[in-house]
N, C-alpha and C positions, 0 to 999 in steps of 0.2 A: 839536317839542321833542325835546332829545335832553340824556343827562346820558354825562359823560364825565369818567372818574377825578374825580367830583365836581364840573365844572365842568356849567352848565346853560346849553344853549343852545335859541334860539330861531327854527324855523323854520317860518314861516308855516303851507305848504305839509301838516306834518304834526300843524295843531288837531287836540284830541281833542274825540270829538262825546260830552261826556257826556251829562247828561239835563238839564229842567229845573231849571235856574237852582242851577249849581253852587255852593257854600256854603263849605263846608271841605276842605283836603285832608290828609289824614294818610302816612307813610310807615313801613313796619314796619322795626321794628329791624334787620332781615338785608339792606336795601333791595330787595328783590325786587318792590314791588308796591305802590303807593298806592293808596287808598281817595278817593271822592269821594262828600262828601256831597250829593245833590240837592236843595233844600226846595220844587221847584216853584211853582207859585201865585207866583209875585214872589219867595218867600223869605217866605211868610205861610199859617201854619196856613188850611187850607180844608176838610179834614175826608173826602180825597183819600190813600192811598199814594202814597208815595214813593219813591226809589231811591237807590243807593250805586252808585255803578258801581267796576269792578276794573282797576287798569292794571297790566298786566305793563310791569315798568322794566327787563327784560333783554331785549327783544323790539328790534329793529332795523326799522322804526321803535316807539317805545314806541308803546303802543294799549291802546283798553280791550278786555277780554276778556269781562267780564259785566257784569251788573245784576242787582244783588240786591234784594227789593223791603224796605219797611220802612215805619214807619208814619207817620205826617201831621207833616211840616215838621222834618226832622231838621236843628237849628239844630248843634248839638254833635257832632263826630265825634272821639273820641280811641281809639287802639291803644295797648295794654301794652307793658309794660317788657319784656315774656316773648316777648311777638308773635305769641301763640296765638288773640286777641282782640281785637274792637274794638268798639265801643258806639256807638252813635247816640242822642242826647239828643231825643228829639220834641215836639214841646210839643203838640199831639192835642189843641188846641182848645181846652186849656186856659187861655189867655187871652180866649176871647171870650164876651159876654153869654150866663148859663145858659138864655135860652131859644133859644140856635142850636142846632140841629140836631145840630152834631158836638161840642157842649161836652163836656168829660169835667173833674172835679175837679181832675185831675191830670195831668201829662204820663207819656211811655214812654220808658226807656230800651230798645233794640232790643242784645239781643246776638246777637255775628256770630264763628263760630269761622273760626280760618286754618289752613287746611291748605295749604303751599306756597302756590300759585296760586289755590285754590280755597277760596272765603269762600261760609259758609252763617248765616243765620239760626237760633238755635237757641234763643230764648227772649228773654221780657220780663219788665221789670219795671215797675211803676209810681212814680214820683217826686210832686214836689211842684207846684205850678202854675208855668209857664212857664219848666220847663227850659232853661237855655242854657248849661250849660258843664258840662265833666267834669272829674278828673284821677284819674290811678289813683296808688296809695302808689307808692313807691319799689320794694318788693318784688313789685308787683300783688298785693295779696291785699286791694286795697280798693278802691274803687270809690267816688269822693266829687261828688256833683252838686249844681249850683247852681241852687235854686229862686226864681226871680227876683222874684215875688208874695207869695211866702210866706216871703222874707230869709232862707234857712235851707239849710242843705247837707245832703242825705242820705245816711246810709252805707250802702252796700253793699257783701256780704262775695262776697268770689271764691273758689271754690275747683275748680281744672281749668274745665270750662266753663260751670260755673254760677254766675250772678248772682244774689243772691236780700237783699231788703232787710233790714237789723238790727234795723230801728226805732227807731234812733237818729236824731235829729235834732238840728243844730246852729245854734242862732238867730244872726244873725249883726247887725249894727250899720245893713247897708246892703243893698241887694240885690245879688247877683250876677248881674252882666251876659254875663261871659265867665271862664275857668278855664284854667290850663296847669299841667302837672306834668312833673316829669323832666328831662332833659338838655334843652337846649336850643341 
């Protein structure tokens, strides 16, 4: 794969080897660098880490540079309006029968700071049951995820690199399946 003056081309020869059963891919605002989300296991909470891997888009051939670890089936991958951050939506078992092993109430959102090239892990939060989708405000100074079991969006407040829940919950009509915000 190669991008040029925006144009995306395709060459066999240079697949990227991300990780287990790549999911989502995101791109930061500056284009410098996509994020993959991996959810392993098929694309199904196992109760297992998971990975993000890092592609440098200015590297001739592009490649991944890292793998940042993160936690059980990150179905959701969305990067800020700012490009300081990106979240991973994990659904951590939360979907399956409470007497499995990895059940948890709730899913984890995974937040991941950018510095240029280099993406770290810097905190969790916990969401609603069977996270799958994110969108951050327009400003990034919010954080709104979609709990697919429990019909409801949760907000979370951003401020620099911390995520941290409001307690606000918004019941919604139907459940959310998937989430997009911003330009498009």
């Amino acid at each position: 794969m190669a991008i040029d003056n925006g144009k995306v081309t395709y060459d066999k020869k240079n697949d990227l080897p991300a990780n287990n059963f790549p999911y989502n891919v995101a791109i930061t605002p500056n284009g410098k660098i996509a994020l993959i989300a991996n959810t392993g296991n098929g694309g199904s909470s196992d109760g297992n880490v998971d990975t993000v891997s890092v592609v440098d888009l200015e590297a001739k051939p592009i490649r991944i540079v890292d793998h940042i670890t993160v936690g059980d089936s990150p179905e959701g991958l969305v990067i800020s309006p700012k490009g300081n951050l990106a979240v991973t939506i994990e659904v951590s078992g939360s979907n399956r029968p409470k007497d499995t092993w990895y059940y948890h109430p709730g899913g984890t959102v995974s937040v991941l700071r950018i510095d240029g090239k280099n993406v770290t892990r810097v905190g969790a939060v916990t969401v609603g049951a069977l996270p799958e989708g994110a969108a951050f405000s327009a400003d990034g100074n919010y954080l709104y995820v979609g709990n697919f079991i429990d019909s409801d969006l949760s907000v979370l407040r951003v401020v620099g690199n911390q995520i941290t829940d409001t307690g606000d919950r918004f019941k919604l009509p139907g459940q959310p399946a998937s989430m997009r915000g911003g330009p498009q």
